[in-house]
Gaussian input, Z-matrix of N, CA and C with variables (Angstrom, degrees):
# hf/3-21g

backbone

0 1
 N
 C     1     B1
 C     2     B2     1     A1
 N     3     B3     2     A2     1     D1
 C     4     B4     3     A3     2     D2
 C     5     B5     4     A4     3     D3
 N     6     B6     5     A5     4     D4
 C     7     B7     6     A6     5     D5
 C     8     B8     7     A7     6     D6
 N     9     B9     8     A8     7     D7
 C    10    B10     9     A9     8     D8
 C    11    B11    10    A10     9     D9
 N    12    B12    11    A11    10    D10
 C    13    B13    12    A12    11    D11
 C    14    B14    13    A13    12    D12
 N    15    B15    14    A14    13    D13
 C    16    B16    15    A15    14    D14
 C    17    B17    16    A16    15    D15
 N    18    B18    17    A17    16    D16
 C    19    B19    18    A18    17    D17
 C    20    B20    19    A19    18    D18
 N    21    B21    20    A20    19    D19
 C    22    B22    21    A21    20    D20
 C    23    B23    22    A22    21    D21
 N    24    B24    23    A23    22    D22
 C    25    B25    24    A24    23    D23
 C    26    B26    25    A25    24    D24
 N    27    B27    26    A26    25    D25
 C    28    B28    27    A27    26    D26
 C    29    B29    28    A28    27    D27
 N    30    B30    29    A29    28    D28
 C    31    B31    30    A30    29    D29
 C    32    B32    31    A31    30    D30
 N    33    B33    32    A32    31    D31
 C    34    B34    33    A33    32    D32
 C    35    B35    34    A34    33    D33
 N    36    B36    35    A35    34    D34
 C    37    B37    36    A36    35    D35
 C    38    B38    37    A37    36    D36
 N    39    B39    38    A38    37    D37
 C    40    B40    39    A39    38    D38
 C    41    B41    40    A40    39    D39
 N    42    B42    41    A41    40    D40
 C    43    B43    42    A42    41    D41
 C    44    B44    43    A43    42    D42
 N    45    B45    44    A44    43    D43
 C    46    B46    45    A45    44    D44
 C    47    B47    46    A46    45    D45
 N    48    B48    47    A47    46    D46
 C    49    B49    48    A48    47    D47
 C    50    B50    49    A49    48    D48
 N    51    B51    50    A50    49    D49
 C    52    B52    51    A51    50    D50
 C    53    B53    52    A52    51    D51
 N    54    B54    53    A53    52    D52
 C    55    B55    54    A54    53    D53
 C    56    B56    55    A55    54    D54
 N    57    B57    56    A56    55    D55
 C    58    B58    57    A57    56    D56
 C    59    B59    58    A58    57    D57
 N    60    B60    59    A59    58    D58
 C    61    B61    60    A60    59    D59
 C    62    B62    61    A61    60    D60
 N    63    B63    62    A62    61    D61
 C    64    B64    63    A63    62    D62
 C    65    B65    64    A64    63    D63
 N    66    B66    65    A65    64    D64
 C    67    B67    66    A66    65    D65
 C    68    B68    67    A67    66    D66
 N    69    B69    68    A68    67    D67
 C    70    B70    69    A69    68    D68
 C    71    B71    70    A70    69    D69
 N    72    B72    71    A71    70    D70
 C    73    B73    72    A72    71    D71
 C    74    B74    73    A73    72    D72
 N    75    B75    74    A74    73    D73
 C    76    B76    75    A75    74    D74
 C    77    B77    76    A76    75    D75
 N    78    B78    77    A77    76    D76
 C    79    B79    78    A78    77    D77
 C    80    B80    79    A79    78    D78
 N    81    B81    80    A80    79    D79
 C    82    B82    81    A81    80    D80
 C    83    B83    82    A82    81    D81
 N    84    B84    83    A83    82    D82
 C    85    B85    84    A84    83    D83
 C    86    B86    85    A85    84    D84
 N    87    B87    86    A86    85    D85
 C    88    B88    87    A87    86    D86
 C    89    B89    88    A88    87    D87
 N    90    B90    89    A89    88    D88
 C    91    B91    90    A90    89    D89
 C    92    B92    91    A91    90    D90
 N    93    B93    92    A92    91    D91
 C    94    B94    93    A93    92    D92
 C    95    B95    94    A94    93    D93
 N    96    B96    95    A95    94    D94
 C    97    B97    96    A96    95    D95
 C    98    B98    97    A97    96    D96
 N    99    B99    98    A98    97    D97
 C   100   B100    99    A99    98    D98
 C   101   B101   100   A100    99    D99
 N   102   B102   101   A101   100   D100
 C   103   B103   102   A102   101   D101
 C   104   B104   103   A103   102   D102
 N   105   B105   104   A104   103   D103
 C   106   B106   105   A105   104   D104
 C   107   B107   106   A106   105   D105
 N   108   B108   107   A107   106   D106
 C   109   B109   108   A108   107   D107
 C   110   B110   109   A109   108   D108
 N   111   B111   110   A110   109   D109
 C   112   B112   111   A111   110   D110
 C   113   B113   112   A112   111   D111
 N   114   B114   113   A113   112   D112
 C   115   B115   114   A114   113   D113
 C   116   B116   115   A115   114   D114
 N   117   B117   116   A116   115   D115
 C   118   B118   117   A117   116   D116
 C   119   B119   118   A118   117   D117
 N   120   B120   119   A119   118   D118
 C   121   B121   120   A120   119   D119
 C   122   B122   121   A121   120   D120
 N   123   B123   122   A122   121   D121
 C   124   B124   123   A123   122   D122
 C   125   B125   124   A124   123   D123
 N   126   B126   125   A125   124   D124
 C   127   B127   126   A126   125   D125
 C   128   B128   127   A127   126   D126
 N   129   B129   128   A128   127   D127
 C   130   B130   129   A129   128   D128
 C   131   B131   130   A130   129   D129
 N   132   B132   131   A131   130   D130
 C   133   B133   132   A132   131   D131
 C   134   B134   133   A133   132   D132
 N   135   B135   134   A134   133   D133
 C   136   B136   135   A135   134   D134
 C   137   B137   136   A136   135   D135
 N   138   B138   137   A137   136   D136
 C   139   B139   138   A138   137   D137
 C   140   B140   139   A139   138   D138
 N   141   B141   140   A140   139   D139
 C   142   B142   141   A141   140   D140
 C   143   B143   142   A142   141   D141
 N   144   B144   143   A143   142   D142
 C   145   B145   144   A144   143   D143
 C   146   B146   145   A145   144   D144
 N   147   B147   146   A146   145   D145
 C   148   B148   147   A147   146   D146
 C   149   B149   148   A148   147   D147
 N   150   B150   149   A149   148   D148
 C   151   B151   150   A150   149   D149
 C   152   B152   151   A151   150   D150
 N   153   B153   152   A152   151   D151
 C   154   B154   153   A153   152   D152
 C   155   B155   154   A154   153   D153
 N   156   B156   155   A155   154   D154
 C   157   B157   156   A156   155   D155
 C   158   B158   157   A157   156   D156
 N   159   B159   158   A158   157   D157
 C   160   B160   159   A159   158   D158
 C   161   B161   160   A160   159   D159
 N   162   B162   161   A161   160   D160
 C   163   B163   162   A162   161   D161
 C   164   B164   163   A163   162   D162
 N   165   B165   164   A164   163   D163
 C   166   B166   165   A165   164   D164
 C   167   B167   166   A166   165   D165
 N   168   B168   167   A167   166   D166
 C   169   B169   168   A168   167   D167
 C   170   B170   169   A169   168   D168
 N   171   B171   170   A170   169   D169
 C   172   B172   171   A171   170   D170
 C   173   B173   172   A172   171   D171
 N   174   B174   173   A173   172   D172
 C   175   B175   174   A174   173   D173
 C   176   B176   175   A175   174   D174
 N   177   B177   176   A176   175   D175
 C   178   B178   177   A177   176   D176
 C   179   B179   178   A178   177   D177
 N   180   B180   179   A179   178   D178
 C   181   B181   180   A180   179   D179
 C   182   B182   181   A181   180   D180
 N   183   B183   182   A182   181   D181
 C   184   B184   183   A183   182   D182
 C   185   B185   184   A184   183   D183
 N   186   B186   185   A185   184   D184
 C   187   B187   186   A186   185   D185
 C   188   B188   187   A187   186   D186
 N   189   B189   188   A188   187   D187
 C   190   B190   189   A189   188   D188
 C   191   B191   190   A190   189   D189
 N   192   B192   191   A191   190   D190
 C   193   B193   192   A192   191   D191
 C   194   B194   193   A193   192   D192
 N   195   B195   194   A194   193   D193
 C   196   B196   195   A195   194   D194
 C   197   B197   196   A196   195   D195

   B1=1.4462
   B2=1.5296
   B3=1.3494
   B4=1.2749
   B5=1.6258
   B6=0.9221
   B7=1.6177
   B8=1.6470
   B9=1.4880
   B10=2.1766
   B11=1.7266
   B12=1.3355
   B13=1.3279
   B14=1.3875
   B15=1.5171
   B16=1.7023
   B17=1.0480
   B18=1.5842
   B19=1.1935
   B20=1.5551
   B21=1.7933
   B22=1.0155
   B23=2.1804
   B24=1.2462
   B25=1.6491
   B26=1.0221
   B27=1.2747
   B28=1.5910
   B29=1.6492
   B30=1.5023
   B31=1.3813
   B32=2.0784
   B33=1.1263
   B34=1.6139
   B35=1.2078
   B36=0.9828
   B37=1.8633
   B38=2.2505
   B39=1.6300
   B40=1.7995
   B41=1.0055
   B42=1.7358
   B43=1.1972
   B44=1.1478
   B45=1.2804
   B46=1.4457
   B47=1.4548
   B48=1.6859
   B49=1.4018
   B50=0.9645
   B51=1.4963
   B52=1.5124
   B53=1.4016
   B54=1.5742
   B55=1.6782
   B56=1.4886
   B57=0.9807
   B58=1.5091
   B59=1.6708
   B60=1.8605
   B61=1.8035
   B62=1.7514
   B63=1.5361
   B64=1.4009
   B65=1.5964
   B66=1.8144
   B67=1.8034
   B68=1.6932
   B69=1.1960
   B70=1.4538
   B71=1.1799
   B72=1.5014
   B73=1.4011
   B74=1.6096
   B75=1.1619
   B76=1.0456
   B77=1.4750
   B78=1.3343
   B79=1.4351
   B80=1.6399
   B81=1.1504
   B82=1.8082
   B83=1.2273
   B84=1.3151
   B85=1.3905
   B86=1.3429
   B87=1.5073
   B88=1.3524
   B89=1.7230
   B90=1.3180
   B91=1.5287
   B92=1.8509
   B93=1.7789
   B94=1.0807
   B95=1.4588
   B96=2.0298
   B97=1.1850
   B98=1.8365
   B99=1.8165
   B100=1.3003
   B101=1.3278
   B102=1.3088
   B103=1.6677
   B104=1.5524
   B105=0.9562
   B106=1.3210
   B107=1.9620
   B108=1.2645
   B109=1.8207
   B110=1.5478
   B111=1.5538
   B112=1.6533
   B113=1.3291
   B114=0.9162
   B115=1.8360
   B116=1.7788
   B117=1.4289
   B118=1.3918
   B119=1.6520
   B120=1.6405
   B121=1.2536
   B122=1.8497
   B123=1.4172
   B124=1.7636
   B125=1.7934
   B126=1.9061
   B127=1.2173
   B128=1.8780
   B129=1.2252
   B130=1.9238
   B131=1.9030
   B132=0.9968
   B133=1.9238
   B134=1.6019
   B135=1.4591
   B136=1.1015
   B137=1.8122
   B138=1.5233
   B139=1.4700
   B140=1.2406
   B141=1.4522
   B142=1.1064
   B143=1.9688
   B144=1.1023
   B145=1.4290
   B146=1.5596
   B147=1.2477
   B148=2.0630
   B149=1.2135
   B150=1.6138
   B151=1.4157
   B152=1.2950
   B153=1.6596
   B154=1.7545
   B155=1.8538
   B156=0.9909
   B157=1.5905
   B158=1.1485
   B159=1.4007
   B160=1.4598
   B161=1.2550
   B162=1.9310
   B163=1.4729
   B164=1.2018
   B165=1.2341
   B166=1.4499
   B167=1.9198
   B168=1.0569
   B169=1.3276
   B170=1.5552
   B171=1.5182
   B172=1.1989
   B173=1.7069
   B174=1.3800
   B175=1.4657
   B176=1.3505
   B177=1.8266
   B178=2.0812
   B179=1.1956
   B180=1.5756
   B181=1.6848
   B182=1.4295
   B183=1.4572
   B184=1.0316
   B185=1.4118
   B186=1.5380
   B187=1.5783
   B188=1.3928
   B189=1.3894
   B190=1.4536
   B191=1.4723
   B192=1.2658
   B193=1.4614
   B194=1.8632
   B195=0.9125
   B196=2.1203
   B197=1.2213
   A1=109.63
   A2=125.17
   A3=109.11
   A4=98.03
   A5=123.68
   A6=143.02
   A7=85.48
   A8=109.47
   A9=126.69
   A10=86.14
   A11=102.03
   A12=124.09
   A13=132.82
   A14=94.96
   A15=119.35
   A16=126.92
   A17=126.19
   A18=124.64
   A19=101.50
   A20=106.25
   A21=137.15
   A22=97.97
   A23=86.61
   A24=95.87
   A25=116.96
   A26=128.97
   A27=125.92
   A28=112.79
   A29=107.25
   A30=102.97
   A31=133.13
   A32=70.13
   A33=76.94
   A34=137.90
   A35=118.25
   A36=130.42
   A37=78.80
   A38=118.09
   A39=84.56
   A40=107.89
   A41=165.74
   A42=173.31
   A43=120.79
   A44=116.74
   A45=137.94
   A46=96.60
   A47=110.57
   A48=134.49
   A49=114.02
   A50=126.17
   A51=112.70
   A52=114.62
   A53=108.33
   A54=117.88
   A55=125.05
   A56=113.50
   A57=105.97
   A58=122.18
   A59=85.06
   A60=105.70
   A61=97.11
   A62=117.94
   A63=92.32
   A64=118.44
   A65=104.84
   A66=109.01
   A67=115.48
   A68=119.29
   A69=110.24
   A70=135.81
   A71=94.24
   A72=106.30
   A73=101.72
   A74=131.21
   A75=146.68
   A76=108.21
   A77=107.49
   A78=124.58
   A79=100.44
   A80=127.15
   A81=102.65
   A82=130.03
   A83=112.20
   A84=135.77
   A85=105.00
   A86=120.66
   A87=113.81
   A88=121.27
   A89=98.25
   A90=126.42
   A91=110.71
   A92=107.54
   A93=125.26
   A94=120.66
   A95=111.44
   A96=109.66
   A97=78.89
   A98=98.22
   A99=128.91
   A100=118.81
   A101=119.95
   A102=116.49
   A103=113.28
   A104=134.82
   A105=166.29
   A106=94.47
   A107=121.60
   A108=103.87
   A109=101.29
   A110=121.52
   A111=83.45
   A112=158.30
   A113=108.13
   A114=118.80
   A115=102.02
   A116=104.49
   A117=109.62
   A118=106.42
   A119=117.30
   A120=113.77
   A121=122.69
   A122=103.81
   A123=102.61
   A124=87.11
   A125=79.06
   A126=86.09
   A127=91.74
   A128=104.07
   A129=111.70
   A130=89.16
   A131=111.56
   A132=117.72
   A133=101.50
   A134=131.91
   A135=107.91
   A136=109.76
   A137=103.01
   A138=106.25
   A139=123.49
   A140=121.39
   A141=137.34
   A142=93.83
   A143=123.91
   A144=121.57
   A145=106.22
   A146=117.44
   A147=111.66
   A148=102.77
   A149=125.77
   A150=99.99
   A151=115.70
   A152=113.15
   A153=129.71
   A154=111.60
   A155=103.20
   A156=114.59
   A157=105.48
   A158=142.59
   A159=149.77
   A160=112.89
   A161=126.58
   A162=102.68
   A163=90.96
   A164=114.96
   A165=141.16
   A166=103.64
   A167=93.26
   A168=123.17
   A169=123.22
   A170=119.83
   A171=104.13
   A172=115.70
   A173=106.68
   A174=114.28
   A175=107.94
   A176=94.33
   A177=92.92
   A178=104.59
   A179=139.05
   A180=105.61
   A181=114.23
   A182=133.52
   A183=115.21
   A184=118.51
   A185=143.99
   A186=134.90
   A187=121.24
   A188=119.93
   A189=135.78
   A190=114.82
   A191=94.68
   A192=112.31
   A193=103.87
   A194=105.98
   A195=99.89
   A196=117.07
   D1=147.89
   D2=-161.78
   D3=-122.00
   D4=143.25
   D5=-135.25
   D6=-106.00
   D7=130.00
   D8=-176.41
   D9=-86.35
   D10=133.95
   D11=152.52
   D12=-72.33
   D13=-39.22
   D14=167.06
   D15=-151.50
   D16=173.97
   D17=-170.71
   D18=-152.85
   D19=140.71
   D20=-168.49
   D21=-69.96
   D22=167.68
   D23=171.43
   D24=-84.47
   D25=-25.79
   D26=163.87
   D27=-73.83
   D28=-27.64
   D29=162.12
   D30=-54.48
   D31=-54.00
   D32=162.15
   D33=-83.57
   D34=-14.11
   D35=-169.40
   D36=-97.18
   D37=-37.06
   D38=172.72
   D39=-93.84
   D40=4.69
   D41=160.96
   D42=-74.27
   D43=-53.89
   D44=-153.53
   D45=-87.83
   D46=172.92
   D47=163.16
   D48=-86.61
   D49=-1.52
   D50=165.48
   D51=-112.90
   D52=176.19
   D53=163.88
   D54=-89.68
   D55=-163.74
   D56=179.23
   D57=-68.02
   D58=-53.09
   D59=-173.40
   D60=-61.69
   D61=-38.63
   D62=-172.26
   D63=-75.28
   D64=-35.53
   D65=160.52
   D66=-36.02
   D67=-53.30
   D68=178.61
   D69=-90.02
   D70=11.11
   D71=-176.99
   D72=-108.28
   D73=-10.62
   D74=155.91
   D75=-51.56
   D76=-84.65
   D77=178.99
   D78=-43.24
   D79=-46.42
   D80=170.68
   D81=-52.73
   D82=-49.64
   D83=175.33
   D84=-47.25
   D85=-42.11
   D86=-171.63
   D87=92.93
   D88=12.36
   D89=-173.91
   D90=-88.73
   D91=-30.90
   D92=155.66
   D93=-132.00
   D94=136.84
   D95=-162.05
   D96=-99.36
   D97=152.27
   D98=175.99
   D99=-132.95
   D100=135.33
   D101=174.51
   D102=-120.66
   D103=158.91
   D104=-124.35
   D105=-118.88
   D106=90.59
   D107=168.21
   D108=-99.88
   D109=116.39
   D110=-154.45
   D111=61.43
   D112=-129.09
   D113=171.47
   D114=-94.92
   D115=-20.23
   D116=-165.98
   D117=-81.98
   D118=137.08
   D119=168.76
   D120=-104.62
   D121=120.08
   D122=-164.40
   D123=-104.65
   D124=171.30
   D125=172.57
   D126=-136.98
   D127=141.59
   D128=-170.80
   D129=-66.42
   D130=148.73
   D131=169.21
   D132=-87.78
   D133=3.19
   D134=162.57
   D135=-97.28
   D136=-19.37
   D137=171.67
   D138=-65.51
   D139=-40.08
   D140=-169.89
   D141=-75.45
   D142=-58.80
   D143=171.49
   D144=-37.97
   D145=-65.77
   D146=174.86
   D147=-35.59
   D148=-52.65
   D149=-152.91
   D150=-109.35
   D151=9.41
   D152=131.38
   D153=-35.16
   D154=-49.78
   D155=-155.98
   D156=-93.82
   D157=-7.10
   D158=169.98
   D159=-102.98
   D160=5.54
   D161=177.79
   D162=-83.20
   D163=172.61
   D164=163.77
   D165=-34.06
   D166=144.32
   D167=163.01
   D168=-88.91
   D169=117.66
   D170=-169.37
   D171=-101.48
   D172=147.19
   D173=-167.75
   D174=-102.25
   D175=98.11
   D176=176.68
   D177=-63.23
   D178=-6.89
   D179=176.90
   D180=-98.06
   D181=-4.34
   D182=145.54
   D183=-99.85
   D184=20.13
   D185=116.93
   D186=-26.77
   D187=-46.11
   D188=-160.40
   D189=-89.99
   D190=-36.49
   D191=176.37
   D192=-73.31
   D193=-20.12
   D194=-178.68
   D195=-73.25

């Protein structure tokens, strides 16, 4: 099987934990890097992994605590 280098925005907005508005709202922010294939906008799978790994961390003791 041969291993994706990148992935499209429709790729991620059906895979992913996010939606579109927050995918591109990312990419404004500069929170996710995006490149240009053409007209087409990718995102690299090692970029998209960084900015997997930089959301927030969630804290079950204040979950538990609400």
């Amino acid at each position: 099987m041969e291993r994706k280098h990148a992935y499209s925005i429709e790729e991620l907005v059906k895979n992913g934990p996010e939606g579109r508005t927050n995918i591109y709202k990312a990419i404004k922010e500069g929170r996710l890097i995006a490149r240009k294939a053409g007209r087409r906008t990718v995102v690299l799978v090692e970029d998209y992994d960084a900015y997997l790994k930089a959301l927030p961390i969630v804290d079950r003791k204040a979950e538990r605590a609400a």
